[in-house]
C-alpha positions in Angstrom: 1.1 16.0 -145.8 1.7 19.2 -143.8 1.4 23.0 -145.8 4.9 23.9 -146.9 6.5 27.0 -146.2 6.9 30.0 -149.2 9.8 32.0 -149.3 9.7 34.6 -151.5 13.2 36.2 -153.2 11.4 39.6 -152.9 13.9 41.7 -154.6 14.3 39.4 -157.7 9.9 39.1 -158.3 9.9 42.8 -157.8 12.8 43.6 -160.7 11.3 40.6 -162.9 7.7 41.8 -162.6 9.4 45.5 -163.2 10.5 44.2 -166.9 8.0 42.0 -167.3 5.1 44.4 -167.2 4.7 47.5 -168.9 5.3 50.6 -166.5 2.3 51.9 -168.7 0.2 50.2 -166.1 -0.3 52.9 -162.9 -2.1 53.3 -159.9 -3.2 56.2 -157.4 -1.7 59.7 -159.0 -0.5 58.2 -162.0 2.5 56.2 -160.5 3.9 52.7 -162.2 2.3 49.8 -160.4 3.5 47.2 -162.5 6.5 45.7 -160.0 3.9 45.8 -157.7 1.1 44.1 -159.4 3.1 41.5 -160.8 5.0 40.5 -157.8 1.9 40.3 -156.2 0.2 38.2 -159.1 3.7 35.9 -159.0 2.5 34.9 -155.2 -0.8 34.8 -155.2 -0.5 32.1 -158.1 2.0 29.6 -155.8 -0.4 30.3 -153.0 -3.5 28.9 -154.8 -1.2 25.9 -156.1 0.4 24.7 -153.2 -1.6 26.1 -150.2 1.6 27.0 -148.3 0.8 27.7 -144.3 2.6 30.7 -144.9 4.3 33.0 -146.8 7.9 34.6 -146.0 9.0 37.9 -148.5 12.7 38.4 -148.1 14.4 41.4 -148.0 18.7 42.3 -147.4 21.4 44.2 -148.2 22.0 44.6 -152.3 25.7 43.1 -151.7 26.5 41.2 -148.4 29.7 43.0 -147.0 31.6 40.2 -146.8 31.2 39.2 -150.1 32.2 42.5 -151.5 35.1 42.1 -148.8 36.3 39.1 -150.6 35.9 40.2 -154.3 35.6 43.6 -155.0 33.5 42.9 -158.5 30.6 41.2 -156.9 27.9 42.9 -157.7 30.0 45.7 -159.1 28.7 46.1 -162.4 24.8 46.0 -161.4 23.3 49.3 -162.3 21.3 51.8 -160.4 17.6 51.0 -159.1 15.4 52.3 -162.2 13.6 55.4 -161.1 10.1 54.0 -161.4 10.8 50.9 -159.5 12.0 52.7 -156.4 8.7 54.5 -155.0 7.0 50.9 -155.6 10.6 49.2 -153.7 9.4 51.8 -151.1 5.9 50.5 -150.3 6.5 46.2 -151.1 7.1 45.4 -147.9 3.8 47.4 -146.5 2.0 45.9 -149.4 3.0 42.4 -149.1 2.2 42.9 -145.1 -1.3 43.6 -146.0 -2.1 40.6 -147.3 -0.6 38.4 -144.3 2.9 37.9 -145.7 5.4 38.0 -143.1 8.3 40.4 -144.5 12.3 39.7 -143.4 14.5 42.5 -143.7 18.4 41.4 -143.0 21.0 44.7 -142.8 24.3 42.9 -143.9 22.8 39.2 -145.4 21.1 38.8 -148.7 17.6 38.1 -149.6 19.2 34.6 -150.8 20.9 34.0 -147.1 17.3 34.6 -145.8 15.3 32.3 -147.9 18.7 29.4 -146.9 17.9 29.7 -143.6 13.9 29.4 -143.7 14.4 26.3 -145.7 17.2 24.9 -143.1 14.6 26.2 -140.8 11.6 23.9 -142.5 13.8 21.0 -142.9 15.2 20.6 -139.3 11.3 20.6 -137.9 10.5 18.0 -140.4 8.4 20.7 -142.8 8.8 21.3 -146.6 9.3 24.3 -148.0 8.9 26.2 -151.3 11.6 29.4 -152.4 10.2 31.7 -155.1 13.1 32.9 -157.2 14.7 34.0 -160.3 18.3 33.0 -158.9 20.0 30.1 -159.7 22.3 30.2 -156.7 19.3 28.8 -155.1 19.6 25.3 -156.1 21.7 24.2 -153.9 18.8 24.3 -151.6 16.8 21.6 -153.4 16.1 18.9 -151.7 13.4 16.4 -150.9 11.9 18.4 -148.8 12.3 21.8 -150.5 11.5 22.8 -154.2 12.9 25.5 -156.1 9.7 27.7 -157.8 12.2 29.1 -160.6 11.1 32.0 -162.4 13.4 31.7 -165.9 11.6 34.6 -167.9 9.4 37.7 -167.2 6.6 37.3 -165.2 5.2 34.0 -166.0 4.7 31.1 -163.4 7.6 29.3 -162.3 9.1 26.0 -162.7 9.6 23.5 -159.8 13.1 22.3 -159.3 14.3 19.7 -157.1 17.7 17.8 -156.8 16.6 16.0 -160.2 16.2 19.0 -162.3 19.4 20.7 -161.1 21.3 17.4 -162.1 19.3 17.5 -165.4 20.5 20.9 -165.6 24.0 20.8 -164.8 25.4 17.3 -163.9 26.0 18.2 -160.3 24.1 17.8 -157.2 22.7 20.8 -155.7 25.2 20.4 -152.8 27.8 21.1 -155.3 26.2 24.1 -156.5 28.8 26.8 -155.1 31.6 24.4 -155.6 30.3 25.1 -159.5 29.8 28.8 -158.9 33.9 29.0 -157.5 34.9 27.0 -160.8 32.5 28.7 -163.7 32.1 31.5 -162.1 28.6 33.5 -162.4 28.6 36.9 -164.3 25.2 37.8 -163.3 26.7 38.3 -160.0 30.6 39.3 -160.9 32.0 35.8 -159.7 34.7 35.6 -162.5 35.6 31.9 -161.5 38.3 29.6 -163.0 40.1 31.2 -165.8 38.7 29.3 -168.8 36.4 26.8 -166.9 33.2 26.3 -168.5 29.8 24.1 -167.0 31.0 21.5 -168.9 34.6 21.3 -167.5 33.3 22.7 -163.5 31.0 19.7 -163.8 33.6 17.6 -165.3 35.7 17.9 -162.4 33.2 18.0 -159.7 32.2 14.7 -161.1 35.6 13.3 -160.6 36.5 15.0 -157.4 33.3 15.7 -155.5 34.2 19.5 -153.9 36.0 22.3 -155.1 38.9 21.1 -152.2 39.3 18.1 -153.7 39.6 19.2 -157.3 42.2 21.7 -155.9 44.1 19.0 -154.6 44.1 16.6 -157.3 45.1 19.9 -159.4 48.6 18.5 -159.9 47.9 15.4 -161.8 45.2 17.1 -164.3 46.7 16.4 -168.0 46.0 19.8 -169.7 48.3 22.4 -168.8 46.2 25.4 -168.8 43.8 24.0 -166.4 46.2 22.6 -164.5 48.3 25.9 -164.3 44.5 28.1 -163.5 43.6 25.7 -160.4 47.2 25.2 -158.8 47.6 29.1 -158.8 44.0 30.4 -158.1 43.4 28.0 -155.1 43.0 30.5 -152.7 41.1 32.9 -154.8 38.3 29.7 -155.6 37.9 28.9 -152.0 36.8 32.6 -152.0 34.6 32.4 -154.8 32.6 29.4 -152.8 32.1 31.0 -149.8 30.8 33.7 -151.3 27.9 30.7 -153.3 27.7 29.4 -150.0 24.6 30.8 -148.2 25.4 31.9 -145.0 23.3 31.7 -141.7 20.4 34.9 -141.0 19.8 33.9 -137.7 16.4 34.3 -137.5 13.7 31.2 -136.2 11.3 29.5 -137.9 8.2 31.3 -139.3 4.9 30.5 -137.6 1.4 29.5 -139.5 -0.1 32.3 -140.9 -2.9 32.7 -143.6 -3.1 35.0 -146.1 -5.3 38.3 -145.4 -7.4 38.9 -148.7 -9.3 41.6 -147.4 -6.7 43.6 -146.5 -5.0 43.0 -149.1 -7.7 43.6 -151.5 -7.6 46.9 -149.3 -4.1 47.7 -149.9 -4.4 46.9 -153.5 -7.6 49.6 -154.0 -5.3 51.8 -152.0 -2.7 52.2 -154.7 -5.0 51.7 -157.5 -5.1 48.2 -158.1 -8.5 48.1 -158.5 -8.6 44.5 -160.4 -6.0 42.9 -158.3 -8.6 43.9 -155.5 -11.8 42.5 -156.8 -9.8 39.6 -157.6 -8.1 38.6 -154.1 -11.7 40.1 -152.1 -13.4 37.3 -154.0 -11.4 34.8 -152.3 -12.9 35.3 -149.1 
């Protein structure tokens, strides 16, 4: 079976390995490493796992325009950047190019649109492919061919999910996933959703109607008047919420083989005073 692909959700390892370590571990001139050094650890431990034939770290805008456009509370109550994450934000992208790691940067799309695409990208040319993340939103790209490595908590390993597990999880497939989104809404993002819809309900009536469109439709006939009052009169406001679930299209092409450097990026590592993550990745040359 061919290498997969590994697309990493850069910005959400870098904040969980942020938390996750203490920023009592530091570097060259004294400066928190631990983003750094656990994102860093978080890769190098799906790389010796799966063997991917390369490794993608994705980068975009903190709020894609037109999802900001189309609810003004997405994202709006996220806070700043923490001061000692942003010198380390700064260099990821230099770092993680050290050690081979191709790095995407999108202007207007979101680190999430980017990893959509690769595994589109994967699936068309007959590949698999493997998405690091601490998102849920990225469910909806399990499939046979591509596996969700979920990171729940901190900075331990993550936990494959395919279309199995999100159905395990939710009781929807993961095609459904912003159709679910629209209806329960998501907080961590500022999706509000349905007005009392719950995963239990959203599932519910996924179940029963398959898409958001045709739960809207069939919002007429639903017995309890609440409900049926929130869907007939937020209809347009849902199909809003599920395009902004939906992952939208980075136009970008499929990423080519490429190894890991562990030289380099033993090199990089020693540079900003890793000198354990050095010793470590230089010995597997």
């Amino acid at each position: 079976m061919a290498a997969p692909l590994l697309a990493v959700d850069a910005p959400s390892i870098l904040y969980r390995a942020f938390y996750g370590l203490p920023d009592s571990i530091k570097g060259a001139g004294g400066q928190p490493v631990n983003a750094l050094l656990g994102a860093a650890n978080l890769i190098i431990q799906e790389i010796q796992r799966h063997e991917p034939r390369a490794v993608v770290a994705c980068f975009g805008a903190e709020a894609a325009a037109y999802r900001v456009e189309t609810h003004a509370g997405y994202h709006a109550a996220r806070p700043e950047m923490p001061e000692d994450l942003v010198p380390q934000w700064e260099v990821a992208g230099a770092f993680f190019e050290a050690f081979g790691w191709t790095v995407f940067q999108h202007e207007t799309l979101e680190a999430d649109d980017l990893l959509g695409t690769f595994s589109r990208l994967e699936e068309e040319a007959g590949g698999r492919c493997l998405l690091l993340t601490g998102d849920r939103d990225m469910f909806q790209c399990a499939s046979e061919r591509t596996t969700v490595l979920y990171l729940s908590t901190g900075i331990r390993g993550a936990s494959e999910v395919g279309p199995e597990e999100v159905r395990e999880r939710y009781g929807i497939d993961p095609a459904q996933v912003p159709d679910f989104i629209a209806l329960r809404g998501d907080p961590s993002d500022g999706i509000p959703g349905a007005k009392g819809v719950g995963e239990k309900t959203a599932a519910a009536l996924l179940a029963a109607h398959e898409t958001l469109e045709g739960v809207l439709a069939a919002a007429n006939a639903i017995t309890k008047p609440a409900l049926r009052k929130t869907l007939m009169e937020s209809g347009d406001e849902l199909a809003g919420f599920k395009h902004m679930a939906t992952l939208q299209d980075a136009g970008i092409k499929r990423a080519p083989d490429q190894p890991s450097d562990w030289q380099r990026g033993g090199q990089a590592a020693r540079g900003l005073g890793m000198e354990r993550l050095a010793e470590r990745v230089e010995a597997f040359t």
